[in-house]
Biopython code that builds the backbone (N, CA, C, O; Angstrom):
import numpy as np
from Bio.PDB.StructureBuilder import StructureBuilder

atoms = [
    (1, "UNK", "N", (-16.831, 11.872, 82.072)),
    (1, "UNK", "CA", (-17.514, 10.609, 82.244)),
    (1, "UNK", "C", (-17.756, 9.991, 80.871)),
    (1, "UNK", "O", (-17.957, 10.739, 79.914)),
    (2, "UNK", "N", (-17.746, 8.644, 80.719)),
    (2, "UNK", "CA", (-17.153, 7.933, 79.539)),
    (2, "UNK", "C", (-18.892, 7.291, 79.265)),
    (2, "UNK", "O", (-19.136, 6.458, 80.138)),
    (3, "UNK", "N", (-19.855, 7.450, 78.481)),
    (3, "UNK", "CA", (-21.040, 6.286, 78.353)),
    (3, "UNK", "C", (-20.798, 5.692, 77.310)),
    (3, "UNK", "O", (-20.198, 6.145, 76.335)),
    (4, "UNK", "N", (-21.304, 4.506, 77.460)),
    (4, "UNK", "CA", (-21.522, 3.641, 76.476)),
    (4, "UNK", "C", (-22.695, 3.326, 76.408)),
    (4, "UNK", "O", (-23.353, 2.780, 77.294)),
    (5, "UNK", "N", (-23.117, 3.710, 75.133)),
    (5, "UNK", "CA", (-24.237, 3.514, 74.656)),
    (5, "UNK", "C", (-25.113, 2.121, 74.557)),
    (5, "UNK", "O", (-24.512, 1.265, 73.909)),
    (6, "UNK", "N", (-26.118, 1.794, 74.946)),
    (6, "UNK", "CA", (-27.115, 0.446, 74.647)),
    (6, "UNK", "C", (-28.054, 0.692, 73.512)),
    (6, "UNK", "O", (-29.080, 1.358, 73.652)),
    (7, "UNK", "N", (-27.673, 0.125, 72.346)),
    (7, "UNK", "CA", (-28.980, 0.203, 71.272)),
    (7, "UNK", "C", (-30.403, 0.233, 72.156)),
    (7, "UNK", "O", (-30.565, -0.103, 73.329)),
    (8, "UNK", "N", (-31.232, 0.671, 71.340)),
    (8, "UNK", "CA", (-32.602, 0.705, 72.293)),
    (8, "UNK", "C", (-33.758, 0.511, 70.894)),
    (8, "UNK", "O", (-33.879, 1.171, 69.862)),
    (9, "UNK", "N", (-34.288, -0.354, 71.264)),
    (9, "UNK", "CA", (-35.750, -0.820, 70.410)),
    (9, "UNK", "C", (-36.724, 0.475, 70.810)),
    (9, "UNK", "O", (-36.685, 1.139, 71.846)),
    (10, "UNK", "N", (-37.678, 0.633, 69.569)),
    (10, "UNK", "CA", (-38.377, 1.768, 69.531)),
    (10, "UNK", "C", (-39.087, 1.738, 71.184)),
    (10, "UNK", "O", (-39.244, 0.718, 71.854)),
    (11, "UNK", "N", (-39.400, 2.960, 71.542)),
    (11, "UNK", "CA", (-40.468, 2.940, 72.555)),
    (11, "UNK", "C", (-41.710, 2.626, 72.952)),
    (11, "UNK", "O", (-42.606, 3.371, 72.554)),
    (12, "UNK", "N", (-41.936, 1.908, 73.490)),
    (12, "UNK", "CA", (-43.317, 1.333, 73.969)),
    (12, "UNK", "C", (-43.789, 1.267, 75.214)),
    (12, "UNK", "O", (-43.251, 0.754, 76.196)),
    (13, "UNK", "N", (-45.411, 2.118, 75.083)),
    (13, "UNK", "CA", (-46.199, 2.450, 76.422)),
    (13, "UNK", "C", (-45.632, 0.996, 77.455)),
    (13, "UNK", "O", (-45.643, -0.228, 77.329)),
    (14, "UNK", "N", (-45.174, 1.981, 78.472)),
    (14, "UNK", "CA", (-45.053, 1.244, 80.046)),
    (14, "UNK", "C", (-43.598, 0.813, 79.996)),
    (14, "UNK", "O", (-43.188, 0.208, 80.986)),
    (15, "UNK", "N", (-42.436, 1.114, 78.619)),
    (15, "UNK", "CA", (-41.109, 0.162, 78.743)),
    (15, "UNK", "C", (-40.879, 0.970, 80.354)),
    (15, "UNK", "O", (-41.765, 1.670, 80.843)),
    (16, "UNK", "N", (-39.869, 0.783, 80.868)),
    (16, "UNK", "CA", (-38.686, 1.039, 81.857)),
    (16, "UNK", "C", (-37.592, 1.343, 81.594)),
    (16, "UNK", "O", (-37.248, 0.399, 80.883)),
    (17, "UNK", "N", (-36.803, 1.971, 81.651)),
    (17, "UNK", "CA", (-35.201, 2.663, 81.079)),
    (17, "UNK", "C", (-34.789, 2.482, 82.202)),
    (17, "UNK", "O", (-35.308, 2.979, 83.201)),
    (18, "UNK", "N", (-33.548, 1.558, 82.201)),
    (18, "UNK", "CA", (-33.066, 0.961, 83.725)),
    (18, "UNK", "C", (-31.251, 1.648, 83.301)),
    (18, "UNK", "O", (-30.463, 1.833, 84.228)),
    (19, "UNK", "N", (-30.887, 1.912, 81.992)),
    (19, "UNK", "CA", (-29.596, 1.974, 81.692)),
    (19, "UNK", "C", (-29.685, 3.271, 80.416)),
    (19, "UNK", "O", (-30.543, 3.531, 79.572)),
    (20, "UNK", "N", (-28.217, 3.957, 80.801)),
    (20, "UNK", "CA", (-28.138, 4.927, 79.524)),
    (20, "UNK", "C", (-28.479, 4.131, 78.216)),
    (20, "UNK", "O", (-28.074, 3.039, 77.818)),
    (21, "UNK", "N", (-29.280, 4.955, 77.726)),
    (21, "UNK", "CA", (-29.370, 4.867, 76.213)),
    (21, "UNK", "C", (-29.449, 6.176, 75.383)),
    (21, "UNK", "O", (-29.807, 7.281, 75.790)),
    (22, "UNK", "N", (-29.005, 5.797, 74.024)),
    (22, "UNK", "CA", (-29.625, 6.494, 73.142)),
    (22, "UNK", "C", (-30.597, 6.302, 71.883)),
    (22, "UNK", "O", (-30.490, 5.235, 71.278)),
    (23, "UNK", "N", (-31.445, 7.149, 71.478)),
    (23, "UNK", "CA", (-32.585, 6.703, 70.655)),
    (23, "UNK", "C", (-31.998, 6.630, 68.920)),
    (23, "UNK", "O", (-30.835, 6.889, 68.611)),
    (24, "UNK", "N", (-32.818, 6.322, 68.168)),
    (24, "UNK", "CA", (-32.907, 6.892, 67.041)),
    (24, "UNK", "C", (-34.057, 7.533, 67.167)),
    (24, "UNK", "O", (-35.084, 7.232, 67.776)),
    (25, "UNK", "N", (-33.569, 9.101, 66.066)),
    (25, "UNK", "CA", (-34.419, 9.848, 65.617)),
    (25, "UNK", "C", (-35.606, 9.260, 65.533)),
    (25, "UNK", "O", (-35.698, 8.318, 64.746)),
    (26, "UNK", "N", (-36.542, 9.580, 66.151)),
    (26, "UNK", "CA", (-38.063, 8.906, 65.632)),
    (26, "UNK", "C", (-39.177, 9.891, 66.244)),
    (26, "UNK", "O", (-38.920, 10.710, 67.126)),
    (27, "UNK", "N", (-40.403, 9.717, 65.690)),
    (27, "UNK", "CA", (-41.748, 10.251, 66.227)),
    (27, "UNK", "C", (-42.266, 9.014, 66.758)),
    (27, "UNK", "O", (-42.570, 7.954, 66.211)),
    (28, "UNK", "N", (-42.301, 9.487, 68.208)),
    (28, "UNK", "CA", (-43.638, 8.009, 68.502)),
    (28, "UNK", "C", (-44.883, 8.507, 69.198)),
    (28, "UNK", "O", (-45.012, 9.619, 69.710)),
    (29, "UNK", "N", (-45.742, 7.585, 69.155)),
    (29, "UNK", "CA", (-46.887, 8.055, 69.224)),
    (29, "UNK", "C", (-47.273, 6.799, 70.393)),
    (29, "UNK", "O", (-47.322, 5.591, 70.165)),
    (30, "UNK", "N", (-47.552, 7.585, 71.844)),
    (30, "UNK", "CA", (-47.343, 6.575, 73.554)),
    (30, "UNK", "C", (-48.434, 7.369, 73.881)),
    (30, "UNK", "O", (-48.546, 8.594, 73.855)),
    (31, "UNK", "N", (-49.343, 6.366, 74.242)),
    (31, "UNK", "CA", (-50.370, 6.813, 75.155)),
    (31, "UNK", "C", (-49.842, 6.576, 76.796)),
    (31, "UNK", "O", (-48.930, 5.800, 77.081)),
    (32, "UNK", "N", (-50.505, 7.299, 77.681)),
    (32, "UNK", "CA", (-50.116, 6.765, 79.106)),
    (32, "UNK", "C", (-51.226, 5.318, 78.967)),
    (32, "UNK", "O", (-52.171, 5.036, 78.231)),
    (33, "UNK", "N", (-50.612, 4.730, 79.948)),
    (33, "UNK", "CA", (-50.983, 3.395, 80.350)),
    (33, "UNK", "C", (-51.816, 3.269, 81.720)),
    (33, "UNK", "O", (-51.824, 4.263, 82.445)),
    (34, "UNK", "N", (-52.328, 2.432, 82.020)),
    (34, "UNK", "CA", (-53.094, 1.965, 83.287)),
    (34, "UNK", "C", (-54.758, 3.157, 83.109)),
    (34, "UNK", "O", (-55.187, 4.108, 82.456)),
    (35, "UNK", "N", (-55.137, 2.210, 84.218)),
    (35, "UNK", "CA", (-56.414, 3.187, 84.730)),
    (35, "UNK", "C", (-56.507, 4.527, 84.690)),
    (35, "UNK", "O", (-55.615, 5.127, 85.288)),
    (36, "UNK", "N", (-57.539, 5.324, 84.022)),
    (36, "UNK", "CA", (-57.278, 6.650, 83.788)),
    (36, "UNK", "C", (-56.125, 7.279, 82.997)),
    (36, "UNK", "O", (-55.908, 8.420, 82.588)),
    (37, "UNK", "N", (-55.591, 6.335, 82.945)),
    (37, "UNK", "CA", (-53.478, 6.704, 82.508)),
    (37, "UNK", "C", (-53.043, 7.049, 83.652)),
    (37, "UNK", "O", (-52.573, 8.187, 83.644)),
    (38, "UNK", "N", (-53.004, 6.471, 84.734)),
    (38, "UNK", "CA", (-52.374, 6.869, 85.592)),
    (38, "UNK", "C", (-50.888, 6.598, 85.814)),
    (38, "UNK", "O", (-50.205, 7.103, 86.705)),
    (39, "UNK", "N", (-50.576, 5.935, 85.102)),
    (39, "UNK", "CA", (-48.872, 5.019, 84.701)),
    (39, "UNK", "C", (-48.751, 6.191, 83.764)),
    (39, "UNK", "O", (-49.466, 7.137, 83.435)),
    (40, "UNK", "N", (-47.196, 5.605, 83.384)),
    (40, "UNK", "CA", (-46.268, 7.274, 82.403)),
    (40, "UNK", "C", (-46.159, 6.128, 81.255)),
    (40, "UNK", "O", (-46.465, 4.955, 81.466)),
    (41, "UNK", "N", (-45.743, 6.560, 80.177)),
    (41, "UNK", "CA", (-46.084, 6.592, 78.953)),
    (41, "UNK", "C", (-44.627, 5.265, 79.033)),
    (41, "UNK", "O", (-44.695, 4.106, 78.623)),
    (42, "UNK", "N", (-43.336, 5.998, 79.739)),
    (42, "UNK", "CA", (-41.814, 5.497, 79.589)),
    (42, "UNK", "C", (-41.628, 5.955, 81.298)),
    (42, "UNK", "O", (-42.187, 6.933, 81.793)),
    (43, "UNK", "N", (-40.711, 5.003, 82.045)),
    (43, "UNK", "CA", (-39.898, 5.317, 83.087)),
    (43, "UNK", "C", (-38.973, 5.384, 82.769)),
    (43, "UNK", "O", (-38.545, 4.796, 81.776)),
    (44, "UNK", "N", (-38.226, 6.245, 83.616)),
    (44, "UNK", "CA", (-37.194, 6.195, 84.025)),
    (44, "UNK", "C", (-36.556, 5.903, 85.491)),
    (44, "UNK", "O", (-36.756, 6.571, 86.506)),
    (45, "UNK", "N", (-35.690, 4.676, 85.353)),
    (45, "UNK", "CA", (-35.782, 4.153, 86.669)),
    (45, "UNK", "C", (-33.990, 3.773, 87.235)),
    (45, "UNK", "O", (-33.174, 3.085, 86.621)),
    (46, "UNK", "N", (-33.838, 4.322, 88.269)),
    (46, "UNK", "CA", (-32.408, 4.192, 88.664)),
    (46, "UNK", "C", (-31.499, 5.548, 88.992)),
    (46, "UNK", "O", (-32.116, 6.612, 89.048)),
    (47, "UNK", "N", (-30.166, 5.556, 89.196)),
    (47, "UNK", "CA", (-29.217, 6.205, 89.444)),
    (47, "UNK", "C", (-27.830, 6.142, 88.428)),
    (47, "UNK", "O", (-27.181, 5.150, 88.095)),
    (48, "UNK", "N", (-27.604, 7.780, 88.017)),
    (48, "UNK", "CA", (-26.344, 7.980, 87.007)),
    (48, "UNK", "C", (-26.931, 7.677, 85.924)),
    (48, "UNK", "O", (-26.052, 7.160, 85.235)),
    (49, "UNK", "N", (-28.397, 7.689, 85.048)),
    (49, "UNK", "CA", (-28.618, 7.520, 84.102)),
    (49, "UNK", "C", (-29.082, 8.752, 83.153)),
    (49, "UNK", "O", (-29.630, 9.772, 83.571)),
    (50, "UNK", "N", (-28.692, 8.407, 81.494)),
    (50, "UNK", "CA", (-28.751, 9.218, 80.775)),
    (50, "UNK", "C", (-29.614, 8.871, 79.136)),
    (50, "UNK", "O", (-29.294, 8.128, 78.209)),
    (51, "UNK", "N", (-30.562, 9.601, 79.295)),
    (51, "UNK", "CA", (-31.255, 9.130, 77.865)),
    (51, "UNK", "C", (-31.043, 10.150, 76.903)),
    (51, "UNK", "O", (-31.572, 11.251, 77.051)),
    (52, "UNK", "N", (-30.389, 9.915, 76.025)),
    (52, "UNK", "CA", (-30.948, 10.900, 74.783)),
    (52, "UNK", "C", (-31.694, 10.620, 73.994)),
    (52, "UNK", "O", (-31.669, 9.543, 73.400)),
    (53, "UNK", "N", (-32.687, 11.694, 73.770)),
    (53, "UNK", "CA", (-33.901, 11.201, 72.807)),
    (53, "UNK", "C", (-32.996, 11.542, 71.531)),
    (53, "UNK", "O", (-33.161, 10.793, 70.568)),
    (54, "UNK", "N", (-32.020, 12.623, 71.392)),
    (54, "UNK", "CA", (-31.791, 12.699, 69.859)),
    (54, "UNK", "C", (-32.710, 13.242, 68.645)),
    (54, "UNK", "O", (-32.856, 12.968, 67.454)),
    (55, "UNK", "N", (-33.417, 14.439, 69.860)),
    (55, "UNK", "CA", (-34.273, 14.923, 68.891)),
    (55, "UNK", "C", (-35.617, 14.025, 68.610)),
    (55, "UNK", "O", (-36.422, 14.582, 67.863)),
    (56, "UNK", "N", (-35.928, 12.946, 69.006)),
    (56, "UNK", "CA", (-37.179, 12.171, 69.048)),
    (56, "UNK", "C", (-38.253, 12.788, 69.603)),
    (56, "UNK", "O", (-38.072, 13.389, 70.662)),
    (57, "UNK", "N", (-39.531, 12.763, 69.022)),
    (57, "UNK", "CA", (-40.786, 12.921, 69.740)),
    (57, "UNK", "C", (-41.786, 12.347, 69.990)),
    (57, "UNK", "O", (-42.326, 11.725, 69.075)),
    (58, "UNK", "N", (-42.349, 12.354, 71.242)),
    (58, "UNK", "CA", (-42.665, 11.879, 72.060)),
    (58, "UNK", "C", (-44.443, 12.402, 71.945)),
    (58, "UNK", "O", (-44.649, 13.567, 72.284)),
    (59, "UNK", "N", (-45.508, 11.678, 71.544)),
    (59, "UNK", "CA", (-46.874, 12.541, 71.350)),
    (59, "UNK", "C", (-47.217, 11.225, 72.370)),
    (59, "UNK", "O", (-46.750, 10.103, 72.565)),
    (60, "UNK", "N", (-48.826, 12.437, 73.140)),
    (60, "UNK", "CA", (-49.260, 11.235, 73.920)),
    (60, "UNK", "C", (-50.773, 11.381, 73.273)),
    (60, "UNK", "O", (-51.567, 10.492, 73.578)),
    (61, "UNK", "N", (-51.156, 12.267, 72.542)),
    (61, "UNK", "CA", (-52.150, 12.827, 71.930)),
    (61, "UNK", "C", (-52.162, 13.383, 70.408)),
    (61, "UNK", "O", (-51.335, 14.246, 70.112)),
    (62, "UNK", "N", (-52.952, 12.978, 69.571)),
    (62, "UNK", "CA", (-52.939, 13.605, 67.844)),
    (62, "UNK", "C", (-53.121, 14.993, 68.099)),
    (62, "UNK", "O", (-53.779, 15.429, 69.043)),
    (63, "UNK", "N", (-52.464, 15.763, 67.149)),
    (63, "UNK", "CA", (-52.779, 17.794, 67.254)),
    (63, "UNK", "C", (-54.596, 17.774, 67.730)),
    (63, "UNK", "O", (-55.002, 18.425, 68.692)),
    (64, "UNK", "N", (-55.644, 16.787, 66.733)),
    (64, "UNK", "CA", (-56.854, 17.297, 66.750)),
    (64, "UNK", "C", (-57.233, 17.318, 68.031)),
    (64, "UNK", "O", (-58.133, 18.139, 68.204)),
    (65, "UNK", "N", (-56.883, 16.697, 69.091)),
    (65, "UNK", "CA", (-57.655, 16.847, 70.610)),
    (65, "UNK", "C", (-57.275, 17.837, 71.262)),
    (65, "UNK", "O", (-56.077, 18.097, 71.144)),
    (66, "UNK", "N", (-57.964, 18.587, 72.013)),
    (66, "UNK", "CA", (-58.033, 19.780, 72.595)),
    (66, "UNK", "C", (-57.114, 19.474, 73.790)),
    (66, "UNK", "O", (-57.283, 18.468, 74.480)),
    (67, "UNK", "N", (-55.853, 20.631, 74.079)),
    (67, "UNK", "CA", (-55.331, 20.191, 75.357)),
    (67, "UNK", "C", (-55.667, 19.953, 76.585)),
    (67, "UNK", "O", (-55.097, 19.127, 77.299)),
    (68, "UNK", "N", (-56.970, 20.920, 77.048)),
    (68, "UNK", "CA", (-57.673, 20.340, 77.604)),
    (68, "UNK", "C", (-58.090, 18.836, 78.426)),
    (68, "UNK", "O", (-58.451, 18.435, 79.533)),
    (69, "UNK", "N", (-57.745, 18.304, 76.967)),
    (69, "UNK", "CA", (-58.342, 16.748, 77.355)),
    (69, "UNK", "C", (-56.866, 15.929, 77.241)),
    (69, "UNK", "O", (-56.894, 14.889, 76.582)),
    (70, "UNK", "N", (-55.734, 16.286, 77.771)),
    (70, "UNK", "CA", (-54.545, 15.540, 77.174)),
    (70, "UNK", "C", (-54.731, 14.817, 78.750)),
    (70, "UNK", "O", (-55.232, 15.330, 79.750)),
    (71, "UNK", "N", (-54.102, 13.355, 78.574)),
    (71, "UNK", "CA", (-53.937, 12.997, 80.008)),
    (71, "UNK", "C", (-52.655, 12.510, 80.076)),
    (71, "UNK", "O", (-51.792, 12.663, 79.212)),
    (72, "UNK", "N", (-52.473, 11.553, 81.763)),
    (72, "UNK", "CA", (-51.358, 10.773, 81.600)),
    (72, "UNK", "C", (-50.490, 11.580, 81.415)),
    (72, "UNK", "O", (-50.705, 12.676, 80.895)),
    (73, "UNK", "N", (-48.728, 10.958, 82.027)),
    (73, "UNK", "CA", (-47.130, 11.386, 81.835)),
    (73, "UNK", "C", (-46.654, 10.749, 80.708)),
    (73, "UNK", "O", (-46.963, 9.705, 80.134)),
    (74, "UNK", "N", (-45.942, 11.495, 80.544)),
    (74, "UNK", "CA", (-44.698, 11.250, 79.524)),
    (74, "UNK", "C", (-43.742, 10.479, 79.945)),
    (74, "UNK", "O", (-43.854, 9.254, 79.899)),
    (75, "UNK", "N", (-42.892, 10.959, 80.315)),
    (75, "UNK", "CA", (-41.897, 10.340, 81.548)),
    (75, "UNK", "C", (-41.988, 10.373, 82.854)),
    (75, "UNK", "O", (-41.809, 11.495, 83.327)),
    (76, "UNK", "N", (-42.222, 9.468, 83.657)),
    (76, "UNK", "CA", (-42.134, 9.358, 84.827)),
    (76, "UNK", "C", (-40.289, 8.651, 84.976)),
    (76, "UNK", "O", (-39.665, 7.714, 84.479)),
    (77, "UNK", "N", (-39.899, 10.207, 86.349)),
    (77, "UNK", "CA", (-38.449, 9.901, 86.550)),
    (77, "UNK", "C", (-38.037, 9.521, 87.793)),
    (77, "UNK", "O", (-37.988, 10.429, 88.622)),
    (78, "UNK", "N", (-37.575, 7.883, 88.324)),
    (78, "UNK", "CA", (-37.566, 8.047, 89.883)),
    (78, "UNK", "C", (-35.964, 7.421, 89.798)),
    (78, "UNK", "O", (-35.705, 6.446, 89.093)),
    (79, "UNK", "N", (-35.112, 8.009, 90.482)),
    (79, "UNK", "CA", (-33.739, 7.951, 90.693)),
    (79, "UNK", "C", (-32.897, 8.985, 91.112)),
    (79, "UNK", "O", (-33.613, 9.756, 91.750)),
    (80, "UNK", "N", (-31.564, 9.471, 91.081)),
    (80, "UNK", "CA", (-31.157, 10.244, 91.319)),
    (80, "UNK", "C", (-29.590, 10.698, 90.096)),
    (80, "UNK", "O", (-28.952, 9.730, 89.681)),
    (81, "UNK", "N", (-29.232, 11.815, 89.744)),
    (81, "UNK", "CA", (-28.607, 11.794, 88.429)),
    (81, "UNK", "C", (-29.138, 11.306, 87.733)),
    (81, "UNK", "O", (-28.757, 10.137, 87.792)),
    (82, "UNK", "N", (-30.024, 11.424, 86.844)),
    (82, "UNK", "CA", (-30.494, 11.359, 85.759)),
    (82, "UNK", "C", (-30.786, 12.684, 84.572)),
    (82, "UNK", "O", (-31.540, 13.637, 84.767)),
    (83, "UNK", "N", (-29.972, 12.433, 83.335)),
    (83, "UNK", "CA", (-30.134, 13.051, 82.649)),
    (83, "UNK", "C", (-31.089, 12.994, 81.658)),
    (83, "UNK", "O", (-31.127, 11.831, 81.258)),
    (84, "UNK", "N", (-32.061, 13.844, 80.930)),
    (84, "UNK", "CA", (-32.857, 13.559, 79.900)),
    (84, "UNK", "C", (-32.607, 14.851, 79.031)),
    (84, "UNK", "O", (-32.678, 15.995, 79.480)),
    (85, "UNK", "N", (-32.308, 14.521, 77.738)),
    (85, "UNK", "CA", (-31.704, 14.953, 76.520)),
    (85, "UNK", "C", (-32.823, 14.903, 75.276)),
    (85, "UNK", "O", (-33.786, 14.152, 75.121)),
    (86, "UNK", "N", (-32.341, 15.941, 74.494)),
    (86, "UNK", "CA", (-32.782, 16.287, 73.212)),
    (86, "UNK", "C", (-34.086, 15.671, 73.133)),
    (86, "UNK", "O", (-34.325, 15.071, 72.084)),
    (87, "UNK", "N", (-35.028, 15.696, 74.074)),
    (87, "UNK", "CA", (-36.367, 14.740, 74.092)),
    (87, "UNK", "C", (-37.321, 16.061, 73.420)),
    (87, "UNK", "O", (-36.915, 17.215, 73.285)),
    (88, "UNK", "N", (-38.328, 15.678, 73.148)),
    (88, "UNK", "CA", (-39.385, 16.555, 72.705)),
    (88, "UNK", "C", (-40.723, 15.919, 72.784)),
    (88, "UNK", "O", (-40.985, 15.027, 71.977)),
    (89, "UNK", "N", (-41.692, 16.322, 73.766)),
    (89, "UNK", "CA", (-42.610, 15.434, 74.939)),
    (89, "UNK", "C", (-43.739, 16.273, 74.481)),
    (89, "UNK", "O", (-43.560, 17.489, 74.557)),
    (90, "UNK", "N", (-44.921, 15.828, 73.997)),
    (90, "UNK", "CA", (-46.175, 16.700, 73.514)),
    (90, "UNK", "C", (-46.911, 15.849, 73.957)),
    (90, "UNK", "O", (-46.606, 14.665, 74.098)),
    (91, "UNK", "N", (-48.677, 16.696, 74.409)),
    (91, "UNK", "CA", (-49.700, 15.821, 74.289)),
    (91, "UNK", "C", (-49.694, 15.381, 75.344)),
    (91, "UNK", "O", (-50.451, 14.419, 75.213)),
    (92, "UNK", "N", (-49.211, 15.393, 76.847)),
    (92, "UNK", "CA", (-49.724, 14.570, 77.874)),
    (92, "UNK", "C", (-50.557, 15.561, 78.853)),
    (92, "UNK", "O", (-51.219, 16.307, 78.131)),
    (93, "UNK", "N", (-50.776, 15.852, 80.235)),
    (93, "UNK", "CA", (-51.096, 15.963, 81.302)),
    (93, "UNK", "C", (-49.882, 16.685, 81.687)),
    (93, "UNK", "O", (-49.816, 17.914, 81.681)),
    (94, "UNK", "N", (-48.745, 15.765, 82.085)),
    (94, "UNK", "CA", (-47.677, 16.172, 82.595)),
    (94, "UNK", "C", (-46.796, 15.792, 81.657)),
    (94, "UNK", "O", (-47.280, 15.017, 80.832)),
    (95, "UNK", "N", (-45.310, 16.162, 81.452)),
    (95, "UNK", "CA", (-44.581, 16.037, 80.312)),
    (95, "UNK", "C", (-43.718, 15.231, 80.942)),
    (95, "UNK", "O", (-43.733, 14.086, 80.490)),
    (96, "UNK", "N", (-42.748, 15.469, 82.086)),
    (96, "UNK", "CA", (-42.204, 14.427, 82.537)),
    (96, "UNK", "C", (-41.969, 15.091, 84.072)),
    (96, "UNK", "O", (-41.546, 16.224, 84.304)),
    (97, "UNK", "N", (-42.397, 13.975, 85.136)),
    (97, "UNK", "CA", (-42.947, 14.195, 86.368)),
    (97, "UNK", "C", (-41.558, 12.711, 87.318)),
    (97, "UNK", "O", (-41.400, 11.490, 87.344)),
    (98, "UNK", "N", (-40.996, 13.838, 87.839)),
    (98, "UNK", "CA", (-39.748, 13.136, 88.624)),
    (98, "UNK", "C", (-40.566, 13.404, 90.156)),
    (98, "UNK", "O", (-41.301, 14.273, 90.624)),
    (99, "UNK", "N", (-39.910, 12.002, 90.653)),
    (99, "UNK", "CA", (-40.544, 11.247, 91.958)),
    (99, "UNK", "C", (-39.239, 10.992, 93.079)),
    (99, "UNK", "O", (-38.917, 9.809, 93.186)),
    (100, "UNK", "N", (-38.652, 11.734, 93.712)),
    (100, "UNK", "CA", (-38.330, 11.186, 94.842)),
    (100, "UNK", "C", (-36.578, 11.368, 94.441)),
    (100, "UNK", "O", (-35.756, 10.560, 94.873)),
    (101, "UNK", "N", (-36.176, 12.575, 93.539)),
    (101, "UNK", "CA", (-35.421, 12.844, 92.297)),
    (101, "UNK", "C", (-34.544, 13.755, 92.953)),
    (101, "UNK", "O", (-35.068, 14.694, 93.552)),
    (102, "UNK", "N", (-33.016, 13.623, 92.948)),
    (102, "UNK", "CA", (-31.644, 14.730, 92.800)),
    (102, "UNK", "C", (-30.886, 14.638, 91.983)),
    (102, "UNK", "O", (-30.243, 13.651, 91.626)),
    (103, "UNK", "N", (-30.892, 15.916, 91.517)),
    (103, "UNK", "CA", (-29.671, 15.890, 90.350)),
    (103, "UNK", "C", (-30.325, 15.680, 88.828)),
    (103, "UNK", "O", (-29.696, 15.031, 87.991)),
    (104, "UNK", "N", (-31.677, 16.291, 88.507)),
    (104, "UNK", "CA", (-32.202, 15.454, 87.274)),
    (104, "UNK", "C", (-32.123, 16.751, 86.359)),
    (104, "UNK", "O", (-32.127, 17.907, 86.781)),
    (105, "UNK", "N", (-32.062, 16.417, 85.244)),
    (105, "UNK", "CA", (-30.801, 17.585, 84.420)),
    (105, "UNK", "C", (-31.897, 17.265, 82.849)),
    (105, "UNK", "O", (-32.229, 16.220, 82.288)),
    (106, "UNK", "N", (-32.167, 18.611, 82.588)),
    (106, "UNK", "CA", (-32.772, 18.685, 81.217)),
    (106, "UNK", "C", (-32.358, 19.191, 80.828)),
    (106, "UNK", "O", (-32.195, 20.347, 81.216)),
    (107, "UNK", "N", (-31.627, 18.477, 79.232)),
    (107, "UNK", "CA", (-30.960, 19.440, 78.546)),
    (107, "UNK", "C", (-31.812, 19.569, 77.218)),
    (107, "UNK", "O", (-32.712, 18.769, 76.962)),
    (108, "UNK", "N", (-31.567, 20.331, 76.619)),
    (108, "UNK", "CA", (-32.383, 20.654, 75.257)),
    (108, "UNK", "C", (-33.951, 19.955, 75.219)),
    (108, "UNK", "O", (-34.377, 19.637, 74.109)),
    (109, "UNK", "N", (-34.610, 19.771, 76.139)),
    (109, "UNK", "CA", (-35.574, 19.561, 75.613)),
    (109, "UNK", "C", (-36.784, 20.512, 75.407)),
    (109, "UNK", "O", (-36.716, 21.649, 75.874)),
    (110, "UNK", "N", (-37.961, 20.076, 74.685)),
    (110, "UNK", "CA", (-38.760, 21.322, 73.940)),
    (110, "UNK", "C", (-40.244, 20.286, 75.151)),
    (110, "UNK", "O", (-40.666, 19.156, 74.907)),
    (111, "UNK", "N", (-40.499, 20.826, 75.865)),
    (111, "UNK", "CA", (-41.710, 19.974, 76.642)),
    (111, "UNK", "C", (-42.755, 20.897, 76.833)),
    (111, "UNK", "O", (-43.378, 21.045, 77.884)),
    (112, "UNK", "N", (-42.997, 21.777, 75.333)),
    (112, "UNK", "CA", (-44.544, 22.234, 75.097)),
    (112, "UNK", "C", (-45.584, 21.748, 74.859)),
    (112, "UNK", "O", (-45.674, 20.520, 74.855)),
    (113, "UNK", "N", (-46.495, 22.411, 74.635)),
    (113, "UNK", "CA", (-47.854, 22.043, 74.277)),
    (113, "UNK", "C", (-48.470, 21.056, 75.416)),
    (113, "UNK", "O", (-49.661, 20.799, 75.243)),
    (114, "UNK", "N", (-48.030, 20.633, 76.226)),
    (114, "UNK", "CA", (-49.114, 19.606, 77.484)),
    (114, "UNK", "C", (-50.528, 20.265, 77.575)),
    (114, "UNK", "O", (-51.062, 21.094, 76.837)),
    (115, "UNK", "N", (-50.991, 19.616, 78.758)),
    (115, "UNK", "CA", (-51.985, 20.373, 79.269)),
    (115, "UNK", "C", (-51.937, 21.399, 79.829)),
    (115, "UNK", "O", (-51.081, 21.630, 80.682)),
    (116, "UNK", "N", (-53.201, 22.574, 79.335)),
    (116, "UNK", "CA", (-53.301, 23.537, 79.704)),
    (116, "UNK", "C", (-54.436, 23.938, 80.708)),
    (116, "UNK", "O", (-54.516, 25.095, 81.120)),
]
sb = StructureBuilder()
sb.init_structure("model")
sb.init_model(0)
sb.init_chain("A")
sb.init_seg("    ")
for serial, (resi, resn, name, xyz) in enumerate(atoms, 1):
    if name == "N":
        sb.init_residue(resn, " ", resi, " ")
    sb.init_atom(name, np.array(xyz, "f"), 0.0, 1.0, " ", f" {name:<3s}", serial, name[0])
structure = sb.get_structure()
């Protein structure tokens, strides 16, 4: 299978990922969104899609807060085939929480430290 890549502007609480992309290397720092954080930080939304983070990380919380108190998703994933790549997801509640999902494929990612 052949992708073609879509440049992608840094990440920002609540975007939508409707199409493969890939990232640049980056640290970002995404709180969850909405009431309580009840919204995910980034969706993922659709069928046959593929993100590579490329080694990017993903904090939803600074080291100093106790995990304990981490809230809110990381990724929320609703589609079917969807791949998520080289991501590295710290600091939430849930790290990335697929909804209604076949075929969803993690490759290399490191999705420690959440809540404990």
């Amino acid at each position: 299978m052949l992708l073609i890549w879509q440049s992608l502007p840094p990440l920002e609480p609540g975007m939508v990922l409707t199409q493969s992309k890939r990232l640049d290397r980056h640290d970002f720092q995404l709180s969850a969104r909405g009431a309580a954080t009840q919204q995910a930080a980034v969706i993922v939304r659709g069928n046959g899609i593929t993100i590579d983070f490329n080694g990017s990380t993903m904090r939803g919380a600074t080291a100093a807060i106790d995990p304990d108190q981490f809230l809110g998703t990381g990724i929320l994933v609703e589609g079917n085939n969807i791949t998520i790549k080289n991501a590295n997801i710290h600091g939430y509640k849930v790290a990335i929480h697929a909804r209604n999902c076949r075929n969803l494929k993690l490759i290399d990612c490191d999705l420690s430290y959440n809540w404990r």
